[in-house]
FILUM-538051 format. One record per atom (N, C-alpha, C): residue number from 1; residue in three letters; x, z, y. Coordinates in pm, whole numbers, plus 50000, padded with zeros to 5 digits. Atoms other than C-alpha are relative to their C-alpha. Layout:
// FILUM-538051
> NUM / ALA / X / Z / Y
...
This chain:
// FILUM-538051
> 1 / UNK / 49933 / 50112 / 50066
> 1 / UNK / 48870 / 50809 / 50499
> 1 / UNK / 50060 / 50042 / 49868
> 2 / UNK / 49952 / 49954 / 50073
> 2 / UNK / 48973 / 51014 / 50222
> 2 / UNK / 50014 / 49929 / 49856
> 3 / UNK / 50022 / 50075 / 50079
> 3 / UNK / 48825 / 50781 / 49990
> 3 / UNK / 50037 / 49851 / 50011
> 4 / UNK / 49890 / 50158 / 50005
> 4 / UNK / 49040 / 50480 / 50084
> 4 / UNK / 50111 / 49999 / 49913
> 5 / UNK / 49947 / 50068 / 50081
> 5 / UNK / 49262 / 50309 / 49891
> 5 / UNK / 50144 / 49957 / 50101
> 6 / UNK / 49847 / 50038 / 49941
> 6 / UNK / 49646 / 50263 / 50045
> 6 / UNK / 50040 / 49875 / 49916
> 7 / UNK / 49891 / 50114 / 50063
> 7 / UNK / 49808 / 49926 / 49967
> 7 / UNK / 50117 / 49952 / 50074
> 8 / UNK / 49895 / 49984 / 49979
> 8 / UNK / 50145 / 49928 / 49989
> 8 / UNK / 50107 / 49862 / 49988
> 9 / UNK / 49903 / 50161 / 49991
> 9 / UNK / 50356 / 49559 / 50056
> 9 / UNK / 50127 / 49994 / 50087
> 10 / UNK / 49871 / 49970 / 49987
> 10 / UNK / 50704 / 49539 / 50116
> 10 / UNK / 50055 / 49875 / 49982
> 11 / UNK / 49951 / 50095 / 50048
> 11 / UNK / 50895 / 49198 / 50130
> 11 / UNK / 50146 / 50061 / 50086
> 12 / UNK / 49873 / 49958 / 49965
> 12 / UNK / 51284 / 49224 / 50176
> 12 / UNK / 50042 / 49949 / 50163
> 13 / UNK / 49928 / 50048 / 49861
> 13 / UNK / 51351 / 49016 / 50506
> 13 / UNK / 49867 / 49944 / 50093
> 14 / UNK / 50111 / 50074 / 49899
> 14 / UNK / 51138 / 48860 / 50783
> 14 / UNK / 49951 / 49888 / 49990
> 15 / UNK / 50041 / 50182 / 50043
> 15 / UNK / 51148 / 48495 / 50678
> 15 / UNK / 49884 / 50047 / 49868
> 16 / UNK / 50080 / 50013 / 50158
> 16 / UNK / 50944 / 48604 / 50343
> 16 / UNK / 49864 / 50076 / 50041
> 17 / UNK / 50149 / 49976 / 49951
> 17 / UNK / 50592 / 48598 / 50341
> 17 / UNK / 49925 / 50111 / 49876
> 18 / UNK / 50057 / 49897 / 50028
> 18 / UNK / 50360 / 48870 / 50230
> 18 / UNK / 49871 / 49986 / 49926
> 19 / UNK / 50132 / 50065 / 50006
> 19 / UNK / 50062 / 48650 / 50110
> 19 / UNK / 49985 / 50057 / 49874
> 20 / UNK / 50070 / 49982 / 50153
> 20 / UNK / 50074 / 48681 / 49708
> 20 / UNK / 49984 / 50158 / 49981
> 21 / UNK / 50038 / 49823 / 49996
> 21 / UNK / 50118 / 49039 / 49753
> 21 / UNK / 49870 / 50071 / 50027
> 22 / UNK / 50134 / 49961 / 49972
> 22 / UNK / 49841 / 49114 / 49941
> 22 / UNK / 49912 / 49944 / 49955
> 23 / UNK / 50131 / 50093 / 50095
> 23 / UNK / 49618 / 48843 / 49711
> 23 / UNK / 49976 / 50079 / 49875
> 24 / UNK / 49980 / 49878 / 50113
> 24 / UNK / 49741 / 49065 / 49405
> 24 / UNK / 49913 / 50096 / 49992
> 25 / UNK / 50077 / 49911 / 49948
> 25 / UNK / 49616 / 49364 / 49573
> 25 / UNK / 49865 / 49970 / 50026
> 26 / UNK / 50076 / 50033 / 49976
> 26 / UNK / 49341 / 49246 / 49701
> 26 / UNK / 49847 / 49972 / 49867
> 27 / UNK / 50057 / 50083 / 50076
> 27 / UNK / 49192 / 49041 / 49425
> 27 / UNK / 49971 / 50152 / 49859
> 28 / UNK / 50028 / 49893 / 50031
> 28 / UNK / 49252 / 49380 / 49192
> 28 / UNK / 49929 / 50121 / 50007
> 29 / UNK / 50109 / 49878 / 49972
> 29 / UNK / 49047 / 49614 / 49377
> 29 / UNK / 49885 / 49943 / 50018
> 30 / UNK / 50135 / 50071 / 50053
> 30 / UNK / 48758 / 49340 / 49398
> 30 / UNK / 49943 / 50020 / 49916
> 31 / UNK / 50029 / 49970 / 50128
> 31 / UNK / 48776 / 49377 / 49038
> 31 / UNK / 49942 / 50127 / 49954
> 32 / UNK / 50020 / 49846 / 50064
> 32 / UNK / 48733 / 49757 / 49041
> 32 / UNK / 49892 / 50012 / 50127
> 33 / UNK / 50118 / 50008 / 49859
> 33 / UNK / 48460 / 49701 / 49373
> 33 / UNK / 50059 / 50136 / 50075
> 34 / UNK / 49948 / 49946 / 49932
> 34 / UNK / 48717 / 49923 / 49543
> 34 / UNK / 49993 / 49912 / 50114
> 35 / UNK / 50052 / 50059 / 49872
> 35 / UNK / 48597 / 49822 / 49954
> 35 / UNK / 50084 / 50075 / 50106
> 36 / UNK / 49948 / 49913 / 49914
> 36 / UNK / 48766 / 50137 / 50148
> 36 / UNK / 50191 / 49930 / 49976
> 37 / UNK / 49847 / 50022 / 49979
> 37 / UNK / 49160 / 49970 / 50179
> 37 / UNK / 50034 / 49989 / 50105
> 38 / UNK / 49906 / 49935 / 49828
> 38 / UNK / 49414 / 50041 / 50420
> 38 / UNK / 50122 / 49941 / 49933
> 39 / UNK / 49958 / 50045 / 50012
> 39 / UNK / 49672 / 49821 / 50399
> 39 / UNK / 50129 / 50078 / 50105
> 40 / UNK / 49946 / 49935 / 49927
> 40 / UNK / 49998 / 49920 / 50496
> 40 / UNK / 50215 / 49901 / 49963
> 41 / UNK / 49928 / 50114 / 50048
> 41 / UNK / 50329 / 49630 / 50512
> 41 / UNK / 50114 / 50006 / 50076
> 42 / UNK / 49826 / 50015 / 49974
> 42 / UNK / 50746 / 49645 / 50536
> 42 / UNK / 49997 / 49877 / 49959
> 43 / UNK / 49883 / 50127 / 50045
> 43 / UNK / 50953 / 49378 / 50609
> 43 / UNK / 50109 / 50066 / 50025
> 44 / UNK / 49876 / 49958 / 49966
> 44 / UNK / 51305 / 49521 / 50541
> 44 / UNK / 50032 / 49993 / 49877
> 45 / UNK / 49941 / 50002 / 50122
> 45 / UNK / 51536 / 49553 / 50270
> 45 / UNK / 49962 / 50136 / 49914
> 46 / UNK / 49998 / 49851 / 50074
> 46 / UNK / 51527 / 49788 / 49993
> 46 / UNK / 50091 / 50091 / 50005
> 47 / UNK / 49889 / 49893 / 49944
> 47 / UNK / 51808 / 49922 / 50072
> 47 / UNK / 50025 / 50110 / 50125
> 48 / UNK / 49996 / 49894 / 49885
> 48 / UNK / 51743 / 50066 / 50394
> 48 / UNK / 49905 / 50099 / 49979
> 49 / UNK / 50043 / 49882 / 49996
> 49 / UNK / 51661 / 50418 / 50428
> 49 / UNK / 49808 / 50050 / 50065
> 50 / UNK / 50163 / 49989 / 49945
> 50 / UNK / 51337 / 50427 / 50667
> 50 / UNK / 49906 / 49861 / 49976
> 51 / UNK / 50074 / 50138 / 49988
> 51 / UNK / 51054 / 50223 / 50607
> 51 / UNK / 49884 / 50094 / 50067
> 52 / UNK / 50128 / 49939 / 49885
> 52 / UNK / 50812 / 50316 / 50868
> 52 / UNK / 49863 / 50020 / 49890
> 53 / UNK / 50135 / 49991 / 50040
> 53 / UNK / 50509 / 50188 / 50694
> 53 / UNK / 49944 / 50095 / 49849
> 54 / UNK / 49986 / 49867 / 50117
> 54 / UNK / 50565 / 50371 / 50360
> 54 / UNK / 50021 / 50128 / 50048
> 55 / UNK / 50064 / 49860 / 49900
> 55 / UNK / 50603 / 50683 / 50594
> 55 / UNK / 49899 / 50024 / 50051
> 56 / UNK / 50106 / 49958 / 49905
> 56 / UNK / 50300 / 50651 / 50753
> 56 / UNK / 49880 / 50000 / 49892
> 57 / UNK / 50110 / 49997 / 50123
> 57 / UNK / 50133 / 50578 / 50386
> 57 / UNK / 50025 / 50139 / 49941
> 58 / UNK / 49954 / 49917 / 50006
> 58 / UNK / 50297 / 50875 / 50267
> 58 / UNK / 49917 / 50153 / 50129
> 59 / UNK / 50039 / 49904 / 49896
> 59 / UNK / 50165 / 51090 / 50602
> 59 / UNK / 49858 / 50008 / 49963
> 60 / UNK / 50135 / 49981 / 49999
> 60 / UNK / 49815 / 50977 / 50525
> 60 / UNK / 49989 / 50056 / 49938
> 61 / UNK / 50060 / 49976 / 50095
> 61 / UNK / 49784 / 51024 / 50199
> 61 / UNK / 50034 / 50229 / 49968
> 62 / UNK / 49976 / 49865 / 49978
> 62 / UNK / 49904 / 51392 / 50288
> 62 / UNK / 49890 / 50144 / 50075
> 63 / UNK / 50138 / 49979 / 49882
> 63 / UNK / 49666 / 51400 / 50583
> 63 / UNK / 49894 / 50051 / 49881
> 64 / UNK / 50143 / 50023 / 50062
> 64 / UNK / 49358 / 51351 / 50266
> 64 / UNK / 49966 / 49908 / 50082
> 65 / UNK / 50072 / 50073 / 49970
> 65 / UNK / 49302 / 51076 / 50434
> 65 / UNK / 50005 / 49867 / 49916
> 66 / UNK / 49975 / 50134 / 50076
> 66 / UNK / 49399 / 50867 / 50148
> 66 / UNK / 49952 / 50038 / 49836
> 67 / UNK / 50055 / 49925 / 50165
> 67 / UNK / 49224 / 50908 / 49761
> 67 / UNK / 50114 / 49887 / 49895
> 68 / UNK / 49926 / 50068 / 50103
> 68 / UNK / 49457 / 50629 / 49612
> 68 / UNK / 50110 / 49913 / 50065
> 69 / UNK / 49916 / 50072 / 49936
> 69 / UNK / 49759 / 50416 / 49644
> 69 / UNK / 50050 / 49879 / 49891
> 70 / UNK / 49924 / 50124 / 50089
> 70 / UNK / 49890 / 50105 / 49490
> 70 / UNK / 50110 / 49918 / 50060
> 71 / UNK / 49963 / 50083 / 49951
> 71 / UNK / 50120 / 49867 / 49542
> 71 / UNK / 50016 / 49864 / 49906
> 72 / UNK / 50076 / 50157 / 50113
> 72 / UNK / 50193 / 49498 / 49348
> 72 / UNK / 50077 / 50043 / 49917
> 73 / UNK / 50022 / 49965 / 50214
> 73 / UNK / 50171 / 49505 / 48972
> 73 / UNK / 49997 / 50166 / 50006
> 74 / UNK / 49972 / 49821 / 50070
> 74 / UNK / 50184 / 49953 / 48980
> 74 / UNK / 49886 / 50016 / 50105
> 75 / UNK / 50105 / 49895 / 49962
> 75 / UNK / 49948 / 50178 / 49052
> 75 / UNK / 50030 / 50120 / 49999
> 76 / UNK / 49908 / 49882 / 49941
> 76 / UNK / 50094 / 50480 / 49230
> 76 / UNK / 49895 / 50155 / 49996
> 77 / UNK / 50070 / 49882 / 49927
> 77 / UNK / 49865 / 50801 / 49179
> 77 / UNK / 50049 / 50094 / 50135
> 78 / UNK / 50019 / 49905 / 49894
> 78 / UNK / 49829 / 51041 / 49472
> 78 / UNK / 49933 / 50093 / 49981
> 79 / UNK / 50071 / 49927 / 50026
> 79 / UNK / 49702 / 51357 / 49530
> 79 / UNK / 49867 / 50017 / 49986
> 80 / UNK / 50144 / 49974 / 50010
> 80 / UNK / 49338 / 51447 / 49427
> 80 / UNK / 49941 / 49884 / 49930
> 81 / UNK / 50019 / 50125 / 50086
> 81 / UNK / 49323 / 51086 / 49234
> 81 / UNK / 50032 / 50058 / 49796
């Protein structure tokens, strides 16, 4: 999987939806015929300390099991990218 693509979505609370984020994403790596994504989505505040799913994007992309990462509007290099 090394050659996947991490996308990284984060909304602050539970009531708020996650849709344009992941359309963003989405619709961006269409553009670049990036196919390998791994989606990876917090609901919590920014303020709190753990966010699971950014840990576990973080673990992959450590693993090599991840060649890139983004999240909405930035584009986050990683290692070996």
């Amino acid at each position: 999987m090394n050659n996947a693509t991490a996308l990284y979505v984060r909304v602050s609370s539970l009531d708020q939806r996650q849709d344009s984020q992941v359309k963003e994403l989405k619709n961006h790596c269409r553009l670049r015929k990036w196919t390998n994504l791994v989606f990876y989505q917090d609901k919590l505040s920014g303020a709190e300390v753990a966010r699971p799913e950014l840990d576990r994007m973080m673990s992959d992309v450590r693993a090599g099991r991840i060649g890139g990462c983004m999240r909405a509007q930035r584009h986050i290099p990683c290692a070996g990218t």
